[in-house]
DSSP file (Angstrom, degrees, kcal/mol; ACC not computed):
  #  RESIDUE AA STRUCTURE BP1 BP2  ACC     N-H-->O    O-->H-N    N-H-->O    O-->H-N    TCO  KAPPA ALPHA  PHI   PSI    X-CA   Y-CA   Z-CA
    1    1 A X              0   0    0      0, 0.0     2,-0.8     0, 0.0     0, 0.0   0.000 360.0 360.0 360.0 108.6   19.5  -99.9   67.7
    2    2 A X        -     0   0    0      1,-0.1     2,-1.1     0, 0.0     0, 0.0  -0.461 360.0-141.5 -38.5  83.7   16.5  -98.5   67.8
    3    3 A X        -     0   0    0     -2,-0.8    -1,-0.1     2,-0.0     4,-0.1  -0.294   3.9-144.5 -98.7 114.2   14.4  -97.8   64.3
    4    4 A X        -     0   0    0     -2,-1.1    -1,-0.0     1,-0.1     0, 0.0  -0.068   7.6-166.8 -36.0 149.5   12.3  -95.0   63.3
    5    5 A X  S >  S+     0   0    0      2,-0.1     3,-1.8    38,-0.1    37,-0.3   0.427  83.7  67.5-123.0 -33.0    9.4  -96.3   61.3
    6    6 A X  T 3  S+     0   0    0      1,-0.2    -2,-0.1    35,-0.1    37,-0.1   0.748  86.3  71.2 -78.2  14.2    8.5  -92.7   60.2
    7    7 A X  T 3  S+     0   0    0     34,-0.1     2,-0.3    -4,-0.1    -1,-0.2   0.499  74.1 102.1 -92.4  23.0   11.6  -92.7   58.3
    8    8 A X    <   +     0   0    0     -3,-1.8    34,-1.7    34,-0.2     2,-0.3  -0.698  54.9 174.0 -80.7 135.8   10.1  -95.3   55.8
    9    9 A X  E     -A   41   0A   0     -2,-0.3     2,-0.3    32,-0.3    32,-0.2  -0.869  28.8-155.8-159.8 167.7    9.1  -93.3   52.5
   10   10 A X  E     -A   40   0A   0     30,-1.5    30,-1.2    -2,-0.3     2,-0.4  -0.946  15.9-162.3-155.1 145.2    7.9  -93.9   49.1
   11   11 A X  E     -A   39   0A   0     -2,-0.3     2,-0.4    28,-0.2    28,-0.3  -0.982   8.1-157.7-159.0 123.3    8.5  -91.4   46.1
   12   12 A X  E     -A   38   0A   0     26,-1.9    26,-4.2    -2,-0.4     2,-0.2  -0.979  19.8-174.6-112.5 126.0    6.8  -90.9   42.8
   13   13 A X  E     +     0   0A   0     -2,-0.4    24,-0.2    24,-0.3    -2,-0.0  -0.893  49.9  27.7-116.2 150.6    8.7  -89.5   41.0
   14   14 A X  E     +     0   0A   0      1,-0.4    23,-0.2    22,-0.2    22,-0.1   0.347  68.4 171.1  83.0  -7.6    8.1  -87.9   36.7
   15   15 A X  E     -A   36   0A   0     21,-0.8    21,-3.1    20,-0.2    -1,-0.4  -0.379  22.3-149.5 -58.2 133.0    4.7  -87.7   37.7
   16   16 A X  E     -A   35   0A   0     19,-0.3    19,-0.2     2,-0.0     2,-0.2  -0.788  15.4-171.7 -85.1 126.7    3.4  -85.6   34.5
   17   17 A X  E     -A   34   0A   0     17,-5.2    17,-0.9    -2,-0.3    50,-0.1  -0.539  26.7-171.9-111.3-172.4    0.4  -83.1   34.9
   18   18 A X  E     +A   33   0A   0     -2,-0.2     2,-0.6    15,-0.2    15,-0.1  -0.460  35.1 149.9-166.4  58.3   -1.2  -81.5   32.4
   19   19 A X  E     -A   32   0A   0     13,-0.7    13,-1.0    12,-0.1     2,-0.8  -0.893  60.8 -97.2-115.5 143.8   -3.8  -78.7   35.1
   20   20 A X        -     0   0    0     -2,-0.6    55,-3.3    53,-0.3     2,-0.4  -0.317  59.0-179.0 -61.5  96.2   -4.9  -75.2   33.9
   21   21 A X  B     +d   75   0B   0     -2,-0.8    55,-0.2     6,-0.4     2,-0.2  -0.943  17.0  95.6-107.0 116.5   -2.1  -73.2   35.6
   22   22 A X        -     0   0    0     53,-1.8     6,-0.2    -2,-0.4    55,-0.1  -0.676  59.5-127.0 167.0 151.5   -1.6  -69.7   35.6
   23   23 A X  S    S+     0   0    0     -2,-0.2     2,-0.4     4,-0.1    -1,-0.1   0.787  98.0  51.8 -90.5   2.9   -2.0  -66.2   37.0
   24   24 A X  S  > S-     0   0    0     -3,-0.1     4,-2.2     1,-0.1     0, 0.0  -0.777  90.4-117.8-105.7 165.8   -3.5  -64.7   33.9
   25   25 A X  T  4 S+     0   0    0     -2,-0.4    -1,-0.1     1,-0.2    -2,-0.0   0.819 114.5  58.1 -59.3 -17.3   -6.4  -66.1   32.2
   26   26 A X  T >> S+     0   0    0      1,-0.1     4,-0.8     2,-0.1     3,-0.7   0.908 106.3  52.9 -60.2 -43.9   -4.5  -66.8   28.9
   27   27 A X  T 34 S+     0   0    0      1,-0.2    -6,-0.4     2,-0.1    -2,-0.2   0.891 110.7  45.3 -61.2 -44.2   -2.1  -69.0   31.1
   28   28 A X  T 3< S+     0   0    0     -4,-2.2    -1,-0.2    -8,-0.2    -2,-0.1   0.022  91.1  88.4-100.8  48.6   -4.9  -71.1   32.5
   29   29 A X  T <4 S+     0   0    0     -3,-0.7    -2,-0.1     1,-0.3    -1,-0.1   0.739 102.1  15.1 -98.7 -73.3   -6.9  -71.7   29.0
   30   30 A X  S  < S-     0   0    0     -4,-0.8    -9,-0.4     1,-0.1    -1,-0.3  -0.481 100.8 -91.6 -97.2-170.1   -5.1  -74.7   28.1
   31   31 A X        -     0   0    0    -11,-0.1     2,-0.3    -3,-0.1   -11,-0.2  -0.454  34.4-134.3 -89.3 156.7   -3.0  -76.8   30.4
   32   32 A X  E     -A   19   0A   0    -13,-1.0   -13,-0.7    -2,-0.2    74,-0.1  -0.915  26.3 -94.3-134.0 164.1    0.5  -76.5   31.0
   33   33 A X  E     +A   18   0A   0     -2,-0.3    72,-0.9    72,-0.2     2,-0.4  -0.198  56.8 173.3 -75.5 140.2    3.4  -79.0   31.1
   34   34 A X  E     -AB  17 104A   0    -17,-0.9   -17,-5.2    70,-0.2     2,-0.4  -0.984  23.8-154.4-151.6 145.0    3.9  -79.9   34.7
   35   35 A X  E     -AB  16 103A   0     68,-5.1    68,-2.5    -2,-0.4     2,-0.3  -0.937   6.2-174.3-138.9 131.0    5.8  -82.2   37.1
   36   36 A X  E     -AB  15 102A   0    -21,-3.1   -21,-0.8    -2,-0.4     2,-0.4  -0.814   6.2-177.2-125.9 128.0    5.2  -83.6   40.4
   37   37 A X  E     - B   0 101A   0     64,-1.8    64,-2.0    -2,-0.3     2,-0.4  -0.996  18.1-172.0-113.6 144.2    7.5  -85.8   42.9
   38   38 A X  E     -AB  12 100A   0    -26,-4.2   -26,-1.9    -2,-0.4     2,-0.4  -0.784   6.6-168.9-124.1 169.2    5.9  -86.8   46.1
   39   39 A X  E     -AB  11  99A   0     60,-1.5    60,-1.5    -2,-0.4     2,-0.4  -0.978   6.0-157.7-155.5 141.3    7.2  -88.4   48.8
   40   40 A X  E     -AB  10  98A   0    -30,-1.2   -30,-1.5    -2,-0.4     2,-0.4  -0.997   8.4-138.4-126.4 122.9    5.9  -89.7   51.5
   41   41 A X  E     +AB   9  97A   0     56,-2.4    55,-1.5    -2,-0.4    56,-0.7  -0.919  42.2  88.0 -94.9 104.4    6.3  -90.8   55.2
   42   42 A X        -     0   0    0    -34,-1.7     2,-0.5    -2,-0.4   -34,-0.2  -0.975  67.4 -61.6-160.1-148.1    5.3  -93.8   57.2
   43   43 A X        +     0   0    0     -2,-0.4     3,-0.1     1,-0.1   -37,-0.1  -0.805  34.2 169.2-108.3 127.0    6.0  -97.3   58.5
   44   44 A X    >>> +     0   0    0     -2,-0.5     3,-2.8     3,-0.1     4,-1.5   0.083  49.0 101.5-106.7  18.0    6.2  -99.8   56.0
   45   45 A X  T 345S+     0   0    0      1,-0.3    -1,-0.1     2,-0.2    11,-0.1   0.812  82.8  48.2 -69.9 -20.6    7.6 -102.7   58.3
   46   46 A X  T 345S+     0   0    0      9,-0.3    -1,-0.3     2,-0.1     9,-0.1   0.082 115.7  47.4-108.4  27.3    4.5 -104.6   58.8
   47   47 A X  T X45S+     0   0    0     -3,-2.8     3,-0.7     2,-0.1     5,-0.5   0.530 113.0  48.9-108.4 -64.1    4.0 -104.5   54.8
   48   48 A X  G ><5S+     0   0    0     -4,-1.5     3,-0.8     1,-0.3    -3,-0.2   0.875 108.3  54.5 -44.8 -40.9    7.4 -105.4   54.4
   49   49 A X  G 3 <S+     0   0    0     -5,-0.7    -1,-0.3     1,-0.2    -3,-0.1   0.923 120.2  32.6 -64.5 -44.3    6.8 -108.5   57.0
   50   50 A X  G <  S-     0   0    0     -3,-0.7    -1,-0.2     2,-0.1    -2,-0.2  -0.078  95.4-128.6-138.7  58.9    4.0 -109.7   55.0
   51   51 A X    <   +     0   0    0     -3,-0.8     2,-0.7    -4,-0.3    -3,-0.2   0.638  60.1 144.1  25.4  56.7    4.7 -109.1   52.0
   52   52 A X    >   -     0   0    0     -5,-0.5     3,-1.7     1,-0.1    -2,-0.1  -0.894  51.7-158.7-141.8 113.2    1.1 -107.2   51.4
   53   53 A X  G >  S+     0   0    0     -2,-0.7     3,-0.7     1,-0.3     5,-0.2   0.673  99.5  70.1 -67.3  -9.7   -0.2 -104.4   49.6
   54   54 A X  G 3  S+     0   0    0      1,-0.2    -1,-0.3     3,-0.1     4,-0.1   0.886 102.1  49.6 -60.5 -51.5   -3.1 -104.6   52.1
   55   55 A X  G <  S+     0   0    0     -3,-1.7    -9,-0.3    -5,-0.1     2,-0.3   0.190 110.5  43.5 -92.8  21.9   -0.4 -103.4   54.4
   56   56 A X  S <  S-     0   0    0     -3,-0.7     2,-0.6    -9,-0.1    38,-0.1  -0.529  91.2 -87.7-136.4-153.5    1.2 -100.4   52.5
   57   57 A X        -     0   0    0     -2,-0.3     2,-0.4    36,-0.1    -3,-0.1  -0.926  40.8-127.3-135.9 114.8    0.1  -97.7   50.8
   58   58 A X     >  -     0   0    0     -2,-0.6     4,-2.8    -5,-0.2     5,-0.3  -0.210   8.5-150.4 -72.0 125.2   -0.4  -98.3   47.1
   59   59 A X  H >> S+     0   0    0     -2,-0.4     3,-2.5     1,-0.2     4,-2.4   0.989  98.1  56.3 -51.8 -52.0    1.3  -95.9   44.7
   60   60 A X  H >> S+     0   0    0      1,-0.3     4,-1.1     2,-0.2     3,-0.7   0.907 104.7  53.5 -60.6 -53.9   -1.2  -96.1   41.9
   61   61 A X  H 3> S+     0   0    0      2,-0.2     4,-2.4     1,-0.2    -1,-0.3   0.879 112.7  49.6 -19.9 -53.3   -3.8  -95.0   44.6
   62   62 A X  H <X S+     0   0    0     -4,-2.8     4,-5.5    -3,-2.5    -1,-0.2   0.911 108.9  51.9 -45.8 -52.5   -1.3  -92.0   45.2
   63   63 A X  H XX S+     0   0    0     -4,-2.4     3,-1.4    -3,-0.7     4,-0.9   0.966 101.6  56.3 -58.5 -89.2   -1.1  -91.3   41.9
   64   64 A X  H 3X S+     0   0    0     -4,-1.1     4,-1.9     1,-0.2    -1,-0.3   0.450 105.2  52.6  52.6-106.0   -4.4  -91.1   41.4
   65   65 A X  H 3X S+     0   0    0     -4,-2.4     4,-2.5     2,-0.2    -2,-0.3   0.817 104.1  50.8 -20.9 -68.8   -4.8  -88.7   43.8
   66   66 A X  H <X S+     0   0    0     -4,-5.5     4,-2.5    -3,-1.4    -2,-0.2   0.931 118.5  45.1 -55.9 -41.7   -2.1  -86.1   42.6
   67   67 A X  H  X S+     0   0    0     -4,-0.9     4,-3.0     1,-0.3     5,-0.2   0.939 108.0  58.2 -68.8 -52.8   -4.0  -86.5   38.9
   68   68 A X  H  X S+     0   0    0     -4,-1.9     4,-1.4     2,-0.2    -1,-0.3   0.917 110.9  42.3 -53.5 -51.3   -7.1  -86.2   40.7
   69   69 A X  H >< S+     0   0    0     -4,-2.5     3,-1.4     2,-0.2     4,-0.4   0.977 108.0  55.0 -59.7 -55.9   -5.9  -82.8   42.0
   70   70 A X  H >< S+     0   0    0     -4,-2.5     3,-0.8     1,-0.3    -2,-0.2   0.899 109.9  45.0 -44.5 -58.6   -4.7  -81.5   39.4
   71   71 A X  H 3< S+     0   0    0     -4,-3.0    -1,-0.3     1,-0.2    -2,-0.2   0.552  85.2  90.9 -63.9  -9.3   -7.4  -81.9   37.5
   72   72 A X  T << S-     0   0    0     -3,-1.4    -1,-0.2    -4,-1.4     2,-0.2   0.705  99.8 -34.4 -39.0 -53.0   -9.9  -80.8   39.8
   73   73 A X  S <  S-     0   0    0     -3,-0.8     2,-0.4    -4,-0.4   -53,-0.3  -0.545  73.3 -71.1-142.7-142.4  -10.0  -77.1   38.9
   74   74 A X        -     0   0    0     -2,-0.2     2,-0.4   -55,-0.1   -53,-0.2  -0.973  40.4-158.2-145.0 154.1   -8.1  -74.6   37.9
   75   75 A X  B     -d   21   0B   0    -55,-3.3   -53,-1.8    -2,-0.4     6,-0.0  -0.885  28.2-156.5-139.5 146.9   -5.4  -72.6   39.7
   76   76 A X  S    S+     0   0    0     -2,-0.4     2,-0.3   -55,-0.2    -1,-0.2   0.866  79.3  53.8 -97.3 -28.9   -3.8  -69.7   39.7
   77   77 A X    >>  -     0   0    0      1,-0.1     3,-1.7   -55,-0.1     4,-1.2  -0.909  58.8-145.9 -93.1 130.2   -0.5  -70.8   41.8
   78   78 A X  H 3> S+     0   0    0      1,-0.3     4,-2.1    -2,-0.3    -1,-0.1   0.887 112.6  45.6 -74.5 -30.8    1.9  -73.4   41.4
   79   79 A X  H 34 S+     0   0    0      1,-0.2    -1,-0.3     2,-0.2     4,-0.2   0.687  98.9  67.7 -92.9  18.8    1.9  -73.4   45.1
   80   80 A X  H <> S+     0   0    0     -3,-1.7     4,-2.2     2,-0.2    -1,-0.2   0.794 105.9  41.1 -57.9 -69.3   -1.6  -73.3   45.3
   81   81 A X  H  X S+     0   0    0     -4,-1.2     4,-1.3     1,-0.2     5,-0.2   0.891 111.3  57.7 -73.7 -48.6   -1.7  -77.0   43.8
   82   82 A X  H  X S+     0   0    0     -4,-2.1     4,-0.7     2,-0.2    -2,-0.2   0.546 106.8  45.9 -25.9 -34.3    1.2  -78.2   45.9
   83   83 A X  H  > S+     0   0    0     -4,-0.2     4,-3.1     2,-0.1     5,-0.2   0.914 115.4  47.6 -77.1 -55.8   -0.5  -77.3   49.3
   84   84 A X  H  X S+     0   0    0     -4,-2.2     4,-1.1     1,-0.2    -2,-0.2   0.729 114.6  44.6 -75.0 -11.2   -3.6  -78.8   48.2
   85   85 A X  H  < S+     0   0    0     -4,-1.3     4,-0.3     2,-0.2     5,-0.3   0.885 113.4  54.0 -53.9 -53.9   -1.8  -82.2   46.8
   86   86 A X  H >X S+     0   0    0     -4,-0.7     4,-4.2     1,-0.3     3,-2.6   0.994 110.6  39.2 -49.8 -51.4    0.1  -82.4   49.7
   87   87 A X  H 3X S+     0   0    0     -4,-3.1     4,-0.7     1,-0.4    -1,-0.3   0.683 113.9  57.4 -78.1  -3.6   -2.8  -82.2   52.5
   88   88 A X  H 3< S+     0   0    0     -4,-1.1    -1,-0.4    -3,-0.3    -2,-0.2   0.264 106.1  48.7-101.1  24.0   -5.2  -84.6   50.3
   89   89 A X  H <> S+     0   0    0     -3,-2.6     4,-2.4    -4,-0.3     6,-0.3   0.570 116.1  42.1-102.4 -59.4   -2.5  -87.2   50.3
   90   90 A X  H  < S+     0   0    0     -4,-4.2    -2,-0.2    -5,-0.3     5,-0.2   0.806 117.2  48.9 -68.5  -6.1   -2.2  -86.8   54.3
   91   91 A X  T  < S+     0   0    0     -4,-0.7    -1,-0.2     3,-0.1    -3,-0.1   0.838 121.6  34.2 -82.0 -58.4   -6.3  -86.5   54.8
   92   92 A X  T  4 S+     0   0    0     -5,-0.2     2,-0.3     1,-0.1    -2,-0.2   0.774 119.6  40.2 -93.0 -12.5   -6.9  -89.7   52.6
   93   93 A X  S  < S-     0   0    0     -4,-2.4     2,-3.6     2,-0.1    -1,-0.1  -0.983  83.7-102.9-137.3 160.7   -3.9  -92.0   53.4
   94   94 A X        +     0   0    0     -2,-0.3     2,-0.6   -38,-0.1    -4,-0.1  -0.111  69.0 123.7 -79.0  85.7   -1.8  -93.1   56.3
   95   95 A X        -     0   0    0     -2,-3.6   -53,-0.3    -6,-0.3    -2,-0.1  -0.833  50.0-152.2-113.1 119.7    1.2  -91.2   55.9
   96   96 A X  S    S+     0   0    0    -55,-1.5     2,-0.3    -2,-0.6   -54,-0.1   0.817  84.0  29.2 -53.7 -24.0    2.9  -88.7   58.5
   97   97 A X  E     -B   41   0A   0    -56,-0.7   -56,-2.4   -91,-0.0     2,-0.4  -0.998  59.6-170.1-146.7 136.0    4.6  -86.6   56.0
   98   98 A X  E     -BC  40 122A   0     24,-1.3    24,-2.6    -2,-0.3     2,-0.3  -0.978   5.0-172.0-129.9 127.7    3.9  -85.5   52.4
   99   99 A X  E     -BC  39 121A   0    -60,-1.5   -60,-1.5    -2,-0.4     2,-0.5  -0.926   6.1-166.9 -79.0 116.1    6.5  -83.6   50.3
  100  100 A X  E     -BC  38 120A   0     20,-1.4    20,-2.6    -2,-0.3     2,-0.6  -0.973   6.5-164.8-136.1 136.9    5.4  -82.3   47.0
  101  101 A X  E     -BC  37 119A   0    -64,-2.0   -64,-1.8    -2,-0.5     2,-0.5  -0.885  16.1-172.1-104.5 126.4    7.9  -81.1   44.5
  102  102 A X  E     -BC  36 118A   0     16,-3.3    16,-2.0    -2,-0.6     2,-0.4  -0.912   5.4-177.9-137.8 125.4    6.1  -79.0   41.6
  103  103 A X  E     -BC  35 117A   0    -68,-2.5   -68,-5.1    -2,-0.5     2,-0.3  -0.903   4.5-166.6-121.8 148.6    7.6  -77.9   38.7
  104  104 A X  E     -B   34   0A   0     12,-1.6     2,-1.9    -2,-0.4   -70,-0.2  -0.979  17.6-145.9-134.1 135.8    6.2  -75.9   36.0
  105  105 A X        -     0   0    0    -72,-0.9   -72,-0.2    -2,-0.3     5,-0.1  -0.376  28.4-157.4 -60.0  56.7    7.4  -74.9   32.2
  106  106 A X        -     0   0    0     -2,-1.9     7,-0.2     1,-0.2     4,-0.0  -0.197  12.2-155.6 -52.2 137.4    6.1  -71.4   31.7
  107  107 A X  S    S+     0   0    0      2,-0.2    -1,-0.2     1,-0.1    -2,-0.0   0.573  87.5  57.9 -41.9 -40.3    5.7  -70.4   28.5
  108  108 A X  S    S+     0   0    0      1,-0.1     3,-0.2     2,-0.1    -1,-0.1   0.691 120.1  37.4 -47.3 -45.6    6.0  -66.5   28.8
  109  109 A X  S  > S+     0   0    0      1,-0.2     4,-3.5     2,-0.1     3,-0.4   0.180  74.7 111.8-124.3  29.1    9.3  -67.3   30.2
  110  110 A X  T  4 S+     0   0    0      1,-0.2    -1,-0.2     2,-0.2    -3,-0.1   0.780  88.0  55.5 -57.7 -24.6   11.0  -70.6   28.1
  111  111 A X  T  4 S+     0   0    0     -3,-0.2    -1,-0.2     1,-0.1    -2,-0.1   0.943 114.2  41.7 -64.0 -44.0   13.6  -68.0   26.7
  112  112 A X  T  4 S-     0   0    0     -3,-0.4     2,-0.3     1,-0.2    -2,-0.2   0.729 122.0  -0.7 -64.2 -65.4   14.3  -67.1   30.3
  113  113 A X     <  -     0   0    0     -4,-3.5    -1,-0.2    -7,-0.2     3,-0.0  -0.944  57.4-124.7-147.0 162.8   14.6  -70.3   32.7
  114  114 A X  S    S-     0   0    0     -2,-0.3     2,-0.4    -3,-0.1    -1,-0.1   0.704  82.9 -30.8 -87.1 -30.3   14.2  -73.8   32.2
  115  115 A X        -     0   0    0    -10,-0.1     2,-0.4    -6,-0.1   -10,-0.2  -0.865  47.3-125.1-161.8-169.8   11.6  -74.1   34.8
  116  116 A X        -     0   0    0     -2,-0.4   -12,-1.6   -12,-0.1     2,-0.3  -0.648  28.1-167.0-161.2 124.2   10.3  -72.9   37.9
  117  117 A X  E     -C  103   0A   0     -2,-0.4     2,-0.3   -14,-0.2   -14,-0.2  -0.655   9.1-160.4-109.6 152.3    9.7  -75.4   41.1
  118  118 A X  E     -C  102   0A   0    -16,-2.0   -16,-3.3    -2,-0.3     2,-0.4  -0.929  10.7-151.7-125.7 155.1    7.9  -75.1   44.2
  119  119 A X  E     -C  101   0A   0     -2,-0.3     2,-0.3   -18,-0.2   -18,-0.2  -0.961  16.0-178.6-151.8 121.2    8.7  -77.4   47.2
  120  120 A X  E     +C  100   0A   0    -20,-2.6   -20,-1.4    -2,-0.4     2,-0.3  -0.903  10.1 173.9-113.4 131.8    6.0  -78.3   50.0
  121  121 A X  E     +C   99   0A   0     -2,-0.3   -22,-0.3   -22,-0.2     2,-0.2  -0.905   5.5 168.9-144.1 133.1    6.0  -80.2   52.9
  122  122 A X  E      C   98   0A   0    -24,-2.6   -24,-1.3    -2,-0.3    -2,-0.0  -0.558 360.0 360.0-110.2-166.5    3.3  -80.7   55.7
  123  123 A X              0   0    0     -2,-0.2    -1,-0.1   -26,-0.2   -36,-0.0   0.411 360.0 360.0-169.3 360.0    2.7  -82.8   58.4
C-alpha cells in the first residue's frame, strides 16, 4: 500500500483571538472574542522517524503566527483575517494545505445566533 504523506496534518485547535473585528467602526474599537482552528497538511514521516522537532513543524511557531495575524491590524471581515492566516502559514512554513476555521461572537447579534464561522482553505 502506498502512503500519501500530504495526508499528515496537525490542528490547533481553541486558538483564542482577541483582533479588532468589525464592519462598523464601533465593532472594531475594542477586540472581539474570537476562535481559530487550523489545520495543516504535510509529511510528518521523517519527523516521526527521528523523533525531531527539527523535522516537523512546531505548533507554538504556528501559533504564533495566527496571534501574530490577528493582531497585526484591524479588519473589517472575518474572512478577511482567515485568507490572510491561511496564506501566511503556507508562505512561512512547509505545509501543502492550510485550513482556517474562524469563528466570531458578534455582539449586535448574541440575542440572535451563537456565533458566526467562516471556513478557508488554500493550497
Amino acid at each position: 500500500m502506498v502512503r500519501r504523506t500530504w495526508d499528515d496534518r496537525i490542528t490547533l485547535a481553541g486558538v483564542k483571538l482577541r483582533p479588532r473585528i468589525g464592519v462598523t467602526r464601533e465593532e472594531r474599537e475594542s477586540p472581539q472574542d474570537c476562535e481559530v482552528e487550523l489545520t495543516v497538511w504535510s509529511s510528518f514521516e521523517a519527523a516521526a522517524a527521528a523523533d525531531s522537532i527539527d523535522r516537523s513543524i512546531d505548533y507554538c511557531q504556528l501559533l504564533e503566527a495566527v496571534q501574530e495575524i490577528a493582531g497585526a491590524c484591524e479588519y473589517n471581515l472575518v474572512e478577511t483575517l482567515a485568507y490572510r492566516i491561511a496564506r501566511k502559514i503556507l508562505q512561512d512554513f512547509p505545509v501543502n494545505r492550510a485550513r482556517v476555521k474562524l469563528r466570531k461572537w458578534p455582539a449586535s447579534l448574541r440575542e440572535q445566533i451563537d456565533f458566526v464561522e467562516v471556513e478557508v482553505e488554500e493550497s
